[in-house]
N, C-alpha and C positions, 0 to 999 in steps of 0.2 A: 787396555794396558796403559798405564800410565809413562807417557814420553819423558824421558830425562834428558833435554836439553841445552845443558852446560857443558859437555864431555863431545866434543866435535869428534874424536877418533870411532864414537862407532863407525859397525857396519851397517848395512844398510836395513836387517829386519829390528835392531835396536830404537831405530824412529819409526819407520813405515808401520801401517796399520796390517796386523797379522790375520786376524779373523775375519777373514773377506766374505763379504756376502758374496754369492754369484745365482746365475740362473740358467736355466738349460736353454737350447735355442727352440723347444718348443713353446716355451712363455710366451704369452701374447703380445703384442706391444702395448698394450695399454696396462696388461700387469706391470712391465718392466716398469712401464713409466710411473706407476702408481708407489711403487717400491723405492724407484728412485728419489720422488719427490717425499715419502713419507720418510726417508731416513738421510733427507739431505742430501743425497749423491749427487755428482756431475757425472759421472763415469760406473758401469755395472762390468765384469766382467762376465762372459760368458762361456758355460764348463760345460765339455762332455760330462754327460751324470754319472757315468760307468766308471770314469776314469780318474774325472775332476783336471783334466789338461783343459787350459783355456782353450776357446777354438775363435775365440772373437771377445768386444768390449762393444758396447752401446755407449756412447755420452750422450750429453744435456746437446750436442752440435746435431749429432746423429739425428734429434728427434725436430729440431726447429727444420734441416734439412728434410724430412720425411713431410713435416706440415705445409711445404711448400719452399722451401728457401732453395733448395736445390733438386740434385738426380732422383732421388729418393723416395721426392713426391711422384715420382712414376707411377708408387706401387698405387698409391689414390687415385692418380687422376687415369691412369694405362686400365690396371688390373681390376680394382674396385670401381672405378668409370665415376670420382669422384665421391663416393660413400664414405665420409672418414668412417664411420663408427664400424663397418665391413673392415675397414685399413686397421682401422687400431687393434681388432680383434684376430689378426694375423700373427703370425708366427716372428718372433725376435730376429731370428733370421736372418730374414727378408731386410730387416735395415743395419746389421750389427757391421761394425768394422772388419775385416778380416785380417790385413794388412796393420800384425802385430809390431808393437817392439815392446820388447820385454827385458827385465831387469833380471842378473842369476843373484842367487843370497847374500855372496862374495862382494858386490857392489861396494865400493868406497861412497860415502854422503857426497865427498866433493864431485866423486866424475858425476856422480847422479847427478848434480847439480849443472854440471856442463853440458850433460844427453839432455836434461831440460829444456836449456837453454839455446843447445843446437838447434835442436828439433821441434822447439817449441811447440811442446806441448804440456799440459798439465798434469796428468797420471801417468803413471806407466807400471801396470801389472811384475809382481816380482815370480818367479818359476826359477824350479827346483831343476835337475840335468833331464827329468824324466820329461818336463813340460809341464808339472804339475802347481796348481797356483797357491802359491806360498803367502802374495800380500800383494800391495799396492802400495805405491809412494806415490806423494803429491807433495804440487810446490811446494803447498801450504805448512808440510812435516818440513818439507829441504829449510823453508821462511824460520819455521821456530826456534831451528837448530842457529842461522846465520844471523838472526836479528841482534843476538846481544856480542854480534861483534864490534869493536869499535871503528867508526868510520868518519870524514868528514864532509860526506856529502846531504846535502840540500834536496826536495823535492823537485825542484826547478832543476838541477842537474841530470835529472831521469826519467822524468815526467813525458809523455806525450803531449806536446803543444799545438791550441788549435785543433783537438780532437772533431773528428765527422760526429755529429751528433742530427738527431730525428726529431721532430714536434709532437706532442701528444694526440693530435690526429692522425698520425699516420698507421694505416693498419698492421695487422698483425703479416699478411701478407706480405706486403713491403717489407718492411722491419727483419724478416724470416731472410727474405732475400738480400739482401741490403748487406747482414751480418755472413751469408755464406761468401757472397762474390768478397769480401774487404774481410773477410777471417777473421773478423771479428768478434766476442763471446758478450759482449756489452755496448751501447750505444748511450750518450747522455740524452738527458728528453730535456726541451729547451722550447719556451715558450715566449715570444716580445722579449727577447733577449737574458731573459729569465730561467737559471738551473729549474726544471719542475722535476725531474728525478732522474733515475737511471736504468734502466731496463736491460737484463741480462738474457741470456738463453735457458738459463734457468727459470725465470721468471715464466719466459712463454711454455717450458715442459708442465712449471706447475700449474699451470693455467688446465692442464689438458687432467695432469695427475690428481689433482683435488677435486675435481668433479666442475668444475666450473663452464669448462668448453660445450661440456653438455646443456646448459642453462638459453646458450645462446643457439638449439637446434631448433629449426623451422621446419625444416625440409629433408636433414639428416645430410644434403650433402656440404662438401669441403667451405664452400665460401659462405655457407653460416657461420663458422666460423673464423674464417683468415680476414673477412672485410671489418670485424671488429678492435678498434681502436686502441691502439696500444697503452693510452693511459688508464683503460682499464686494469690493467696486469701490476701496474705502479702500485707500490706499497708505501705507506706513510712515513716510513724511517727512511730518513737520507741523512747520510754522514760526509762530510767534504773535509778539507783540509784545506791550507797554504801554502803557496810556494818555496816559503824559507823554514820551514819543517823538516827537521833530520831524518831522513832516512829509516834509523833505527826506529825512532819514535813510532812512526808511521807503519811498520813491520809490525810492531808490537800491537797497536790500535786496531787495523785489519786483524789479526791474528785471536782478538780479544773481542772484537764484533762479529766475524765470522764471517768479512763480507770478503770480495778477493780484489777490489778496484774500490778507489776514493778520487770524485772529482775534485779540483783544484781552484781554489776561491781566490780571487783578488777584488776589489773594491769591489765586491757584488757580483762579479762577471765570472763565469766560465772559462779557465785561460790553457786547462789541460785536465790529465788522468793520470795516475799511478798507480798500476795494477803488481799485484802476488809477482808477476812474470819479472816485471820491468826493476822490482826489489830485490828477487832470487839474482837475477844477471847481476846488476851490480854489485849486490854482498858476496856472490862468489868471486867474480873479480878481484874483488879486494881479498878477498883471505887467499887469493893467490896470490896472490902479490905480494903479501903479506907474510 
């Protein structure tokens, strides 16, 4: 469906994405994850089949948690006794969120934009009075709508400064864990002082969902693949920006690359980030205010 963008009063299913994919909870994880990486997802909702009421969501966090970053990896290392490929082939279930919040259709764009913000999170499933899932909104819809508002702030105004950033050695392991304890969804990769990329949580699901993580099995258990080095997962395209770059600009650019975080360049150096999140907070801001 084609998004109309200039008209701030819609409601909420006039942006948000209506034809929601979903999956049952007996999907395997490693379907989920194969679905989610082949159609771009961070977030899968998941439907009773009968009913189609969500009963849960999987994100791109859910699954670097399961590979080890947090509780999740129980079901590997407890149940499976470290077999990822026994884990992955498990039931959605077993790692999906249950601990919903949900949008009703009636949503105003702007409170979405402050339940985002509160709550910091990035999707959040839309449902009908039955419980039934109607759509999902992401910053990234909330972004399109507030980017051509006018504003006068600067990158450097919003940006996270002195970001915790990882070295291209360090494993997948680490990295997994690293982003769960600091809630983190991104880390910069930084090498002799030098930006070398940027590594999402996306990045480590599609490592697993394209068939890749398989490449690296010896043994079939878990640390074949978690002690592999995260500059493996780094892709070639890296887009940065400046710190005296508008706001707006910078909305649009993300929104136009499809990426949700642009590290922050000054004389060659590393000097912050400005992520989908850190853009949505302050363009709502302002049109409140406004």
């Amino acid at each position: 469906m084609q998004k109309d963008v200039k008209n701030h009063n819609y409601e909420l299913l006039n942006i948000a994405t209506r034809d929601v994919i979903s999956v049952s909870p007996t999907t395997s994880i490693i379907g989920a994850v194969e679905l989610m990486t082949k159609k771009g997802f961070r977030r899968l909702p998941v439907t009773d089949p009968g009913t189609n009421k969500i009963i849960g969501i999987v994100t791109a966090g859910d699954i670097i948690n399961f590979m080890g970053g947090g509780e999740k990896f129980n079901l590997v290392s407890g149940k499976h006794k470290g077999n990822i490929i026994a884990a992955l082939n498990d039931s959605v279930r077993e790692i999906m969120s249950t601990k919903l919040l949900t949008l009703k259709e009636s949503a105003k764009v702007i409170d979405v934009a402050a339940t985002i913000v509160n709550k910091k999170c990035g999707g959040i499933p839309i449902v009908d009075d039955e419980g039934i899932l109607r759509g999902i909104v992401t910053e990234r819809d909330i972004l399109k709508v507030f980017c051509e508002t006018p504003n006068y702030l600067s990158v450097s105004d919003i940006m996270t400064k002195s970001p915790h950033v990882t070295s291209p050695d360090a494993t997948i392991c680490g990295v997994t864990r690293e982003m769960i304890k600091k809630k983190f969804r991104r880390l910069p990769v930084v090498s002799d002082d030098v930006l070398f990329g940027i590594v999402t949580a996306m990045d480590i699901m599609k490592y697993v969902g394209n068939g890749d993580v398989f490449k690296e099995m010896v043994t079939g258990d878990v640390s074949d693949v978690m002690s592999v080095p995260i500059r493996k997962l780094i892709n070639g395209d890296l887009y940065t920006t400046s710190p005296d770059e508008s706001i707006s600009r910078v909305a649009q650019e993300m929104i136009g690359k499809g990426v949700g975080a642009l590290p922050v360049i000054e004389n060659s150096h590393l000097i912050g980030v400005i992520t989908e999140f850190d853009l949505v907070k302050a363009l709502s801001i302002e049109k409140n205010q406004g």
